[in-house]
C-alpha positions in Angstrom: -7.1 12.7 5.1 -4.6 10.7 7.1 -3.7 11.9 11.0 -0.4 12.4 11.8 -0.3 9.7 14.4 -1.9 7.6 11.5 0.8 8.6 9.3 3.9 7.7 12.0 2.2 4.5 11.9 2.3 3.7 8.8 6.3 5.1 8.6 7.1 2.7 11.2 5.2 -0.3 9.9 7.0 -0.3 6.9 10.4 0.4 8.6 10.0 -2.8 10.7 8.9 -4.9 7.3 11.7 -2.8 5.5 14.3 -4.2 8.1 13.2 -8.0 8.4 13.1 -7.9 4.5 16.7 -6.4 4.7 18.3 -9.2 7.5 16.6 -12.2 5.1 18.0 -10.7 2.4 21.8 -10.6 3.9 21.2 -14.0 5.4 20.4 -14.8 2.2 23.3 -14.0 0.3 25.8 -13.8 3.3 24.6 -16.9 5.1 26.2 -17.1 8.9 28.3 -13.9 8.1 25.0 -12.1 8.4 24.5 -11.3 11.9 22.3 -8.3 13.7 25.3 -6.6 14.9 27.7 -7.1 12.0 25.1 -6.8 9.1 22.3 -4.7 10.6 23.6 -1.9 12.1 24.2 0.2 9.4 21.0 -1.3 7.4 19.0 -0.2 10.7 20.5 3.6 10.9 20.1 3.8 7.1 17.0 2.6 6.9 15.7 4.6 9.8 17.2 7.8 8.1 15.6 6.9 4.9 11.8 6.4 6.6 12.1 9.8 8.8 13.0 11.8 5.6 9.8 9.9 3.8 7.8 11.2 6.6 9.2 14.6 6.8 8.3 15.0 2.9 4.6 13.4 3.2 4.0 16.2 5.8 5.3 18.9 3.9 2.9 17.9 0.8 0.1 17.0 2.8 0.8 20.4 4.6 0.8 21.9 1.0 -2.1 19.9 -0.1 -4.2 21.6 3.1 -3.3 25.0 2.1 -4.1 24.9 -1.4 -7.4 23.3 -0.9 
């Protein structure tokens, strides 16, 4: 069973590959209109929303999962 710490890990791993696959992406299709500040604000704060409510539901299932066992 994965530790917490183990688990924050993971969450933040796949934010930072989440937000370098996100600022390609726009670069991608916006080309020089795709800046960190412009373009990656709001992918940043969305994306960083997204992760923490991923890691909020793991613990409440693993939580779950601990109990039940």
């Amino acid at each position: 069973m994965p530790t917490r710490w183990h688990s924050a890990l993971e969450a933040m791993s796949d934010t930072i590959l989440g937000l370098l696959i996100a600022y390609a992406l726009q670069v991608v299709v916006y080309g020089d209109a795709a800046t960190v500040v412009r373009a990656g604000g709001v992918t940043v704060l969305v994306y960083g929303l997204t992760r923490l409510r991923r890691y909020v539901i793991r613990r409440i299932f693993v939580a779950h999962e601990a109990r039940t066992a």
